[in-house]
Backbone atoms as SQL, in Angstrom:
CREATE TABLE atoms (id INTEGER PRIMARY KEY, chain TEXT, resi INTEGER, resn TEXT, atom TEXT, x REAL, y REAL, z REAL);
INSERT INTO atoms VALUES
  (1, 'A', 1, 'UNK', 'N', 99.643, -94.038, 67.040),
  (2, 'A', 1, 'UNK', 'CA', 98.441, -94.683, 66.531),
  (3, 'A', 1, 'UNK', 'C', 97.555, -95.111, 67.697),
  (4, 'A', 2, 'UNK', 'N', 96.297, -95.311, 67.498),
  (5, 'A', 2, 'UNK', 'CA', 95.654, -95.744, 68.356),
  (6, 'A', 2, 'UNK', 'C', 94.866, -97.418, 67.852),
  (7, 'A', 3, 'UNK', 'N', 95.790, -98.174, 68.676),
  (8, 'A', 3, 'UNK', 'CA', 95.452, -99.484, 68.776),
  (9, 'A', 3, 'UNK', 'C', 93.745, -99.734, 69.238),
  (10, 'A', 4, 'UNK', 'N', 92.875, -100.922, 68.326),
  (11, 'A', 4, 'UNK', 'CA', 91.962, -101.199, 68.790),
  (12, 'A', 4, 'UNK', 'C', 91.557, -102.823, 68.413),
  (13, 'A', 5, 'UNK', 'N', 90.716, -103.515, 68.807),
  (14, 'A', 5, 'UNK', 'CA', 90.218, -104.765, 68.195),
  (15, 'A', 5, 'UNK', 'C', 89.105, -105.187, 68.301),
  (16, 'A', 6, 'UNK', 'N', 89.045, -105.625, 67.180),
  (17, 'A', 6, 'UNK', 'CA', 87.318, -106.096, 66.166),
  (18, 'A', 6, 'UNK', 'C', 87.442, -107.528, 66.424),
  (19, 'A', 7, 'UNK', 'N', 86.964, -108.240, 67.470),
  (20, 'A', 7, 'UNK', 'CA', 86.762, -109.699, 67.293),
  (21, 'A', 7, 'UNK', 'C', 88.062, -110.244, 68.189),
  (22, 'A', 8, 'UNK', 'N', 88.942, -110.785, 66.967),
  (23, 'A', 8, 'UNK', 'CA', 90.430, -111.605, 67.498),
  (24, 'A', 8, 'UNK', 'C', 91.146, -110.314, 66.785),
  (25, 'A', 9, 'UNK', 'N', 91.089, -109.778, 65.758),
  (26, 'A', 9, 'UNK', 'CA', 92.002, -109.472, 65.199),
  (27, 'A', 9, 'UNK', 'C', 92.305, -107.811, 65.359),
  (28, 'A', 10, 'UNK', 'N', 93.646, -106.888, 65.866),
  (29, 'A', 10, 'UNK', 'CA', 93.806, -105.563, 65.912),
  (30, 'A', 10, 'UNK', 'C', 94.001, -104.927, 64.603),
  (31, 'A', 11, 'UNK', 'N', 93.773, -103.746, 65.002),
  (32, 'A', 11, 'UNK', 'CA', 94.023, -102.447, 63.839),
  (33, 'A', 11, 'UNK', 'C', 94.670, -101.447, 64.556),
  (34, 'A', 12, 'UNK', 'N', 94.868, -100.429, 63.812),
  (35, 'A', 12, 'UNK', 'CA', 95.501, -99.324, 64.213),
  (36, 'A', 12, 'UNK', 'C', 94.810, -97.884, 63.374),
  (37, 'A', 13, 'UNK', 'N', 94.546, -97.110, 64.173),
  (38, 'A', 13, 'UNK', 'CA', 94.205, -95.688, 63.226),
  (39, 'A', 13, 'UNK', 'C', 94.802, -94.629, 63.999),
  (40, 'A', 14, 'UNK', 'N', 95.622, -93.588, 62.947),
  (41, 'A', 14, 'UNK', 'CA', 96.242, -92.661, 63.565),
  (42, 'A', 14, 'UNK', 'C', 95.540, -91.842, 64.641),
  (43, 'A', 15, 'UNK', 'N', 96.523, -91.181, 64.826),
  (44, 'A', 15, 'UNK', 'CA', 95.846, -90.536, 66.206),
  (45, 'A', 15, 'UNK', 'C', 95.135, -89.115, 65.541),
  (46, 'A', 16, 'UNK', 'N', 95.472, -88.824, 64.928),
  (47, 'A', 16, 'UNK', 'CA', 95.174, -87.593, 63.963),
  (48, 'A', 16, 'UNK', 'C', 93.654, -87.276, 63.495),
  (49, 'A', 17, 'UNK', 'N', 93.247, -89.042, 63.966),
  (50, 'A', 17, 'UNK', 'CA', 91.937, -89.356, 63.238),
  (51, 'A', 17, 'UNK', 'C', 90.819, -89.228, 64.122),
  (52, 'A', 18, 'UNK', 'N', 91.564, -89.574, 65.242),
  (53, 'A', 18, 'UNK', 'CA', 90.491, -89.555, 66.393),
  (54, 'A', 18, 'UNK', 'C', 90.284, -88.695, 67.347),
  (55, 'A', 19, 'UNK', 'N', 88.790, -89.009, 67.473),
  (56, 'A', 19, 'UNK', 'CA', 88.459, -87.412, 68.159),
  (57, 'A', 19, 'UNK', 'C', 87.696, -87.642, 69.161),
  (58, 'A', 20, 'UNK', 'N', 87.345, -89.224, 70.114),
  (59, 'A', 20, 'UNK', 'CA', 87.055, -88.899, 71.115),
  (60, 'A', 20, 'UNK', 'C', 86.877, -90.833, 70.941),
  (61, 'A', 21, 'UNK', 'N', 87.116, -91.152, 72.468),
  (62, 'A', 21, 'UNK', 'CA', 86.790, -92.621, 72.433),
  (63, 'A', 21, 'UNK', 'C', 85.684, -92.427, 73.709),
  (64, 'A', 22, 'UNK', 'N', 84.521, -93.028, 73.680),
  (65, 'A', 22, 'UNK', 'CA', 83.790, -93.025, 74.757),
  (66, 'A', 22, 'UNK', 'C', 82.849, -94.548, 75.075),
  (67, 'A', 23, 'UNK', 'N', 82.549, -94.803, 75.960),
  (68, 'A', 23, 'UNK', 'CA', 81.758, -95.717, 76.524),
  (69, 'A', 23, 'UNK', 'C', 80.601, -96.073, 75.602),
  (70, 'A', 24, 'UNK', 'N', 80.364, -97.643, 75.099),
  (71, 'A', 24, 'UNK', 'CA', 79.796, -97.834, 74.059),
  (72, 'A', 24, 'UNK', 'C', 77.959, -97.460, 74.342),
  (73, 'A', 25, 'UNK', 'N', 77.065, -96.827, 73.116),
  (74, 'A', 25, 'UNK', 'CA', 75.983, -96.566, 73.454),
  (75, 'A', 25, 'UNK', 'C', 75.021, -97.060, 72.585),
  (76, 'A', 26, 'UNK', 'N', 73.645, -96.875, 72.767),
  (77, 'A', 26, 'UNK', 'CA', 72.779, -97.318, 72.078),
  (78, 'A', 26, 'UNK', 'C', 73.071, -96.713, 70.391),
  (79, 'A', 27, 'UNK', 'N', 72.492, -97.576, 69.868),
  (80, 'A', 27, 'UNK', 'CA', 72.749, -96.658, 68.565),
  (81, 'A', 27, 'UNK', 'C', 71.064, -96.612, 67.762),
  (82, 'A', 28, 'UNK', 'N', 70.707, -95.684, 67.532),
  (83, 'A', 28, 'UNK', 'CA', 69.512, -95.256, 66.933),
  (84, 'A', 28, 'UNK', 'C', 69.548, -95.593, 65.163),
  (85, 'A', 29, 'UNK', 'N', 68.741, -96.738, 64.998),
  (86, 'A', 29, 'UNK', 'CA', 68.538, -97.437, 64.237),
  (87, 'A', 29, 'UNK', 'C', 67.811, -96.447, 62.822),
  (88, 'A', 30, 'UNK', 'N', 67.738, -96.119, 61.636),
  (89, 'A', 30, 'UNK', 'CA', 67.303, -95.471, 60.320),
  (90, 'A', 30, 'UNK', 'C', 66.295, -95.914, 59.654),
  (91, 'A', 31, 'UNK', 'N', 65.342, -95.668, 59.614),
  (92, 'A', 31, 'UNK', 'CA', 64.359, -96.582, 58.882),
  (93, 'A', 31, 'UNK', 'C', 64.626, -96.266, 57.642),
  (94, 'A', 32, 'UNK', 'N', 64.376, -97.827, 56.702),
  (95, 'A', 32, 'UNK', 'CA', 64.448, -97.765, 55.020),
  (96, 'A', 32, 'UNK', 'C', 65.692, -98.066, 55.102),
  (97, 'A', 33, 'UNK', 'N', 66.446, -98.610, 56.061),
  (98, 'A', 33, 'UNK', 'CA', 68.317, -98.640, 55.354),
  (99, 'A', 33, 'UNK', 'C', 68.672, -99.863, 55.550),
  (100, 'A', 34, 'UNK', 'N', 69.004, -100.848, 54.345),
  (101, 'A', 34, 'UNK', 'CA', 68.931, -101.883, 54.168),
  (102, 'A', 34, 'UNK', 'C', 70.343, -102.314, 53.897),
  (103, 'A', 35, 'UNK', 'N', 71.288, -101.195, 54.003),
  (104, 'A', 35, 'UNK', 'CA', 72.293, -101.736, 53.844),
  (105, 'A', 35, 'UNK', 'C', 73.844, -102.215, 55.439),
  (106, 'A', 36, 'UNK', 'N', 73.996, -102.780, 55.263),
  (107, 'A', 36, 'UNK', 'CA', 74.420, -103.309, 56.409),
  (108, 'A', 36, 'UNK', 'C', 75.995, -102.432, 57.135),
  (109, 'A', 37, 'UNK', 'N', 76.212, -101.988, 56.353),
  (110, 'A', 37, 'UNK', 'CA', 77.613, -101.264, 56.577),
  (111, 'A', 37, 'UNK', 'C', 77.402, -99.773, 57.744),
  (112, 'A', 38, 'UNK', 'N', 76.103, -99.400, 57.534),
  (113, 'A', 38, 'UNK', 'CA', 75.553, -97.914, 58.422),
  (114, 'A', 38, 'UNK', 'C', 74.594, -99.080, 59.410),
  (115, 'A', 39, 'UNK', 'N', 75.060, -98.282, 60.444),
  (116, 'A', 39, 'UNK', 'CA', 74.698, -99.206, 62.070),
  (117, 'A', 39, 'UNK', 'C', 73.234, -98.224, 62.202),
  (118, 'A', 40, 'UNK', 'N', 73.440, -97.083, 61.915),
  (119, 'A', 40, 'UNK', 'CA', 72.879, -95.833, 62.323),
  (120, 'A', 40, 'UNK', 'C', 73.112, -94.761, 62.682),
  (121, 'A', 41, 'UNK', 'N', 72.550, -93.847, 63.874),
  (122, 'A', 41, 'UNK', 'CA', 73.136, -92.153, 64.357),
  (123, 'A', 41, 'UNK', 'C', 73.366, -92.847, 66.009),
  (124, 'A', 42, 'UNK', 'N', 74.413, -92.206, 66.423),
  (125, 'A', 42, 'UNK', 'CA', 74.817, -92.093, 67.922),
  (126, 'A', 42, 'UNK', 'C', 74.986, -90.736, 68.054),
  (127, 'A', 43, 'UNK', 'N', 74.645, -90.409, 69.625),
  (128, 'A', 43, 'UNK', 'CA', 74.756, -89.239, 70.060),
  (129, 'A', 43, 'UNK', 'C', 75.891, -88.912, 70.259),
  (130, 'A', 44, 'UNK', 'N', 77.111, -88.085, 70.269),
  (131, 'A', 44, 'UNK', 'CA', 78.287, -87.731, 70.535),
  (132, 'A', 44, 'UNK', 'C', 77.856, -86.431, 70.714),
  (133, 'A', 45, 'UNK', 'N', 78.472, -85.848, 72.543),
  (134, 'A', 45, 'UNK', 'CA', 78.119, -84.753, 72.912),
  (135, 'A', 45, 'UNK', 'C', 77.071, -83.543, 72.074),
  (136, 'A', 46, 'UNK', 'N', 75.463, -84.132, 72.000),
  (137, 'A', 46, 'UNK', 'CA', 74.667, -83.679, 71.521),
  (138, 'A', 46, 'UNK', 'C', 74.464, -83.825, 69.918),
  (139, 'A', 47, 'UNK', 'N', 75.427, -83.991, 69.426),
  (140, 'A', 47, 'UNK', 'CA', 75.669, -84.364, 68.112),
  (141, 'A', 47, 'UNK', 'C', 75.167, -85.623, 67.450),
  (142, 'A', 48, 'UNK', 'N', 73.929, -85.416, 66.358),
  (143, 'A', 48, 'UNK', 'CA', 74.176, -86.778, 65.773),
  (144, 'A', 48, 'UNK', 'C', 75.193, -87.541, 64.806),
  (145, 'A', 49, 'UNK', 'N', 76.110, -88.695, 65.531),
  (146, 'A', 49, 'UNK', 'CA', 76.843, -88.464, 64.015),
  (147, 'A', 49, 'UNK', 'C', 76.612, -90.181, 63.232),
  (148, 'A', 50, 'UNK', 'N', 76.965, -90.347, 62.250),
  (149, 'A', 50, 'UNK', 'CA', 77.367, -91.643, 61.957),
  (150, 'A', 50, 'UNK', 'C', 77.870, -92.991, 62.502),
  (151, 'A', 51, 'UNK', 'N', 76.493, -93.863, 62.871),
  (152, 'A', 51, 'UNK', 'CA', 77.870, -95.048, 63.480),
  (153, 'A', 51, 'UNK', 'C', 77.834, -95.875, 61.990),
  (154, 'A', 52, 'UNK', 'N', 79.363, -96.375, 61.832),
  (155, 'A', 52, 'UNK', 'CA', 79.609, -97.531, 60.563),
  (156, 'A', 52, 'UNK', 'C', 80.030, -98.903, 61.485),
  (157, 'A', 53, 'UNK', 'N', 79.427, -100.045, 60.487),
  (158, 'A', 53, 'UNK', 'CA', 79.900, -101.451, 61.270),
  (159, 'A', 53, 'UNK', 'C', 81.265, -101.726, 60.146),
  (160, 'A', 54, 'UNK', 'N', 82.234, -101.168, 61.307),
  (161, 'A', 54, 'UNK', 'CA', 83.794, -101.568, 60.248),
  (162, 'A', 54, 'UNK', 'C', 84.028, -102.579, 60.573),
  (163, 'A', 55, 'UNK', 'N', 83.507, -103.247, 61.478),
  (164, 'A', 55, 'UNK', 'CA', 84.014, -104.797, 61.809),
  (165, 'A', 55, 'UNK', 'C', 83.673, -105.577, 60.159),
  (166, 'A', 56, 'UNK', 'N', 81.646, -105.363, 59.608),
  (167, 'A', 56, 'UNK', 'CA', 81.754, -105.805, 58.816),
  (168, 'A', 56, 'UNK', 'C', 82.270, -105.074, 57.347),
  (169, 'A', 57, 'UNK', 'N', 82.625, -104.156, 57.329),
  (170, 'A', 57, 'UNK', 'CA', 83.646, -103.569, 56.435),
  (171, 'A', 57, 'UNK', 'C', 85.034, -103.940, 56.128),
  (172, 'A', 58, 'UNK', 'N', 85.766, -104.489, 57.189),
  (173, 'A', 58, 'UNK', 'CA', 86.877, -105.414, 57.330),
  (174, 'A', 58, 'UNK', 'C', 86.836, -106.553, 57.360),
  (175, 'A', 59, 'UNK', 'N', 85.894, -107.397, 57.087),
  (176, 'A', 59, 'UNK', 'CA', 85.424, -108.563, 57.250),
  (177, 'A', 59, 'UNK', 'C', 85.855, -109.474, 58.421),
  (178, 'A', 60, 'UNK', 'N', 85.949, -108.610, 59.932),
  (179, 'A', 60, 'UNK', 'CA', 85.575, -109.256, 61.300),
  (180, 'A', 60, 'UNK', 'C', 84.813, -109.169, 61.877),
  (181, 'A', 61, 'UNK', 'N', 84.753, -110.047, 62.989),
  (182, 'A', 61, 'UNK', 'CA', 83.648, -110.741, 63.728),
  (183, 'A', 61, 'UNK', 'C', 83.900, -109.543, 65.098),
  (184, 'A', 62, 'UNK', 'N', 83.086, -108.783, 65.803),
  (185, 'A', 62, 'UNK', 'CA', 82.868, -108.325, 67.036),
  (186, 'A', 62, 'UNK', 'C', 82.585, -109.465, 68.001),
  (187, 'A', 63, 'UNK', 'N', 83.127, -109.473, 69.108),
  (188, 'A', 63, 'UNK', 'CA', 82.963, -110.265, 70.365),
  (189, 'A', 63, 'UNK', 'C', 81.814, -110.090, 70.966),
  (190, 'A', 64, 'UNK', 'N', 81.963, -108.520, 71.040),
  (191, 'A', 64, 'UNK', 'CA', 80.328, -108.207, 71.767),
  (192, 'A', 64, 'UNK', 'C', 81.103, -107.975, 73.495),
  (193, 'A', 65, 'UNK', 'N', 82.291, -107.844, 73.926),
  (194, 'A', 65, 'UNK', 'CA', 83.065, -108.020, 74.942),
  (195, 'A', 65, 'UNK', 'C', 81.992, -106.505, 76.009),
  (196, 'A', 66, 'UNK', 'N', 82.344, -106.547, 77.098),
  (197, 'A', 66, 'UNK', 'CA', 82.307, -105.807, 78.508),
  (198, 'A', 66, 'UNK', 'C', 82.576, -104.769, 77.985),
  (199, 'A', 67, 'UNK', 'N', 83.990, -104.889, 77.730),
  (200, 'A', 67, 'UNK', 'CA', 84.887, -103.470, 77.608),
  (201, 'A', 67, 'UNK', 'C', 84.913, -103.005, 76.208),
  (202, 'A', 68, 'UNK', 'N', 83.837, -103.027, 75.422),
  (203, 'A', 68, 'UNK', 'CA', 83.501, -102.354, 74.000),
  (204, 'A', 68, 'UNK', 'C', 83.880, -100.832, 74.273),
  (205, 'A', 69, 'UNK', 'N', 84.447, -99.937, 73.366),
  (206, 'A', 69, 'UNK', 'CA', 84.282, -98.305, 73.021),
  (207, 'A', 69, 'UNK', 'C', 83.839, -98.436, 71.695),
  (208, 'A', 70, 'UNK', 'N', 83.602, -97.227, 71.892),
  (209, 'A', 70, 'UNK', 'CA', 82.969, -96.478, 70.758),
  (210, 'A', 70, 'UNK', 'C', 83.744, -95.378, 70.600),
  (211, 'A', 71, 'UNK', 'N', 84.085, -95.419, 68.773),
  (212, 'A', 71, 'UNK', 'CA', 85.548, -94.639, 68.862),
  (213, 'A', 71, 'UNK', 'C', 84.604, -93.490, 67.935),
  (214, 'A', 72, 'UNK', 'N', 85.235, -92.289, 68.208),
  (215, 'A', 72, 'UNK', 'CA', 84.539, -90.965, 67.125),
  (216, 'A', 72, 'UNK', 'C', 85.846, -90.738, 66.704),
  (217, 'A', 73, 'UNK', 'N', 86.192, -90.810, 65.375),
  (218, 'A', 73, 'UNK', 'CA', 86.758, -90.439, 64.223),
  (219, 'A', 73, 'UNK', 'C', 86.324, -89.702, 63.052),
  (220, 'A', 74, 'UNK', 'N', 87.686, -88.786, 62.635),
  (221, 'A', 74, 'UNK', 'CA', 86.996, -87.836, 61.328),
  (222, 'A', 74, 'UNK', 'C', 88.352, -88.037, 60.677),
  (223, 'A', 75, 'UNK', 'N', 87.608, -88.174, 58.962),
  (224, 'A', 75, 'UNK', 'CA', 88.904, -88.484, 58.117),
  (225, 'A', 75, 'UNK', 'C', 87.573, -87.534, 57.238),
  (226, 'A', 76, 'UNK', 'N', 89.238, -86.759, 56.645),
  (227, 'A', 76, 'UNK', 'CA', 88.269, -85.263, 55.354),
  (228, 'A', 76, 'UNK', 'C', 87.471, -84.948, 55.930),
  (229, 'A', 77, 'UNK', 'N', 87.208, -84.560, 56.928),
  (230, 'A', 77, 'UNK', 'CA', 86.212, -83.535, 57.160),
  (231, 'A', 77, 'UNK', 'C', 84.864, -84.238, 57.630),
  (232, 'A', 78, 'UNK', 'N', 84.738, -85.206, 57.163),
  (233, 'A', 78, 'UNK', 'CA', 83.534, -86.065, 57.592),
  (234, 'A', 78, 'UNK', 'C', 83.797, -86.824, 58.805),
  (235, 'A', 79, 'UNK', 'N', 82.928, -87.038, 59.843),
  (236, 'A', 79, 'UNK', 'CA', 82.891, -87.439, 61.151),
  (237, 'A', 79, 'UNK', 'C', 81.847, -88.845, 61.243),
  (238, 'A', 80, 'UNK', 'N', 82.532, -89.916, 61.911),
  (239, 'A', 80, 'UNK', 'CA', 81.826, -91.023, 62.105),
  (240, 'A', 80, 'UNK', 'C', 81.932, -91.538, 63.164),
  (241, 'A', 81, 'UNK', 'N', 81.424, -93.058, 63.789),
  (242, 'A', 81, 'UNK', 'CA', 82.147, -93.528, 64.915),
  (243, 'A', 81, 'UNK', 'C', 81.887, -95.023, 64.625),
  (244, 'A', 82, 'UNK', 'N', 82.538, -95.806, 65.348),
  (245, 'A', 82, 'UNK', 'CA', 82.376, -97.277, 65.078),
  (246, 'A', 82, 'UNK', 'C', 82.657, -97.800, 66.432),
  (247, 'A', 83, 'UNK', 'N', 82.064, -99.358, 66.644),
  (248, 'A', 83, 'UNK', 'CA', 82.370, -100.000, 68.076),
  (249, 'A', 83, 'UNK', 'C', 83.629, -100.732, 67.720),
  (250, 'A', 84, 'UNK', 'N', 84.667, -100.610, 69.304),
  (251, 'A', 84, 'UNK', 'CA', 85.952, -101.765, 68.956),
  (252, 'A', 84, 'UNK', 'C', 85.433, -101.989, 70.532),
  (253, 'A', 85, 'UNK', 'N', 85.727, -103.729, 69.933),
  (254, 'A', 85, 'UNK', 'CA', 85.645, -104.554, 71.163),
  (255, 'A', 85, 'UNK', 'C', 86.822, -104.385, 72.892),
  (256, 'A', 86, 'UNK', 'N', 87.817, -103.884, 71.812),
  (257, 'A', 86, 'UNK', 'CA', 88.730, -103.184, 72.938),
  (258, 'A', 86, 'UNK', 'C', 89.911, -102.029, 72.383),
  (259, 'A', 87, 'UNK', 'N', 89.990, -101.021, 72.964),
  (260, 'A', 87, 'UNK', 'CA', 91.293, -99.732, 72.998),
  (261, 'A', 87, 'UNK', 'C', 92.120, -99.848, 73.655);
């Protein structure tokens, strides 16, 4: 599994799931999207893909820490990425 943490509290997502952890980046904001769960699009090697805020999907708090990643994960076929405060 690959250990990560949102705030105080860890998770775990298989390894199966993940498909690249990289250095956290700007994230390009959607106009008209009012809902809080889609952060927006991040670039992943040229790619736009999905960032989701799973912190607030899990109902934790992000630190906002130094050592943030940005994890790219695909579950079914669909590809996303989310920030963990630490890997």
């Amino acid at each position: 599994v690959l250990v990560f943490r949102l705030g105080s509290e860890w998770y775990a997502l298989h390894t199966a799931s993940v498909r690249e952890i990289a250095d956290a980046r700007p994230v390009c904001r959607i106009a008209h999207r009012v809902g809080r769960l889609l952060e927006g699009m991040v670039n992943i090697r040229g790619e736009l893909q999905l960032c989701v805020a799973l912190d607030r999907l899990l109902g934790s708090t992000r630190a906002g820490s130094g050592t943030a990643r940005l994890v790219f994960a695909e579950v079914d076929g669909q590809g996303f990425c989310f920030h963990a405060d630490q890997v």
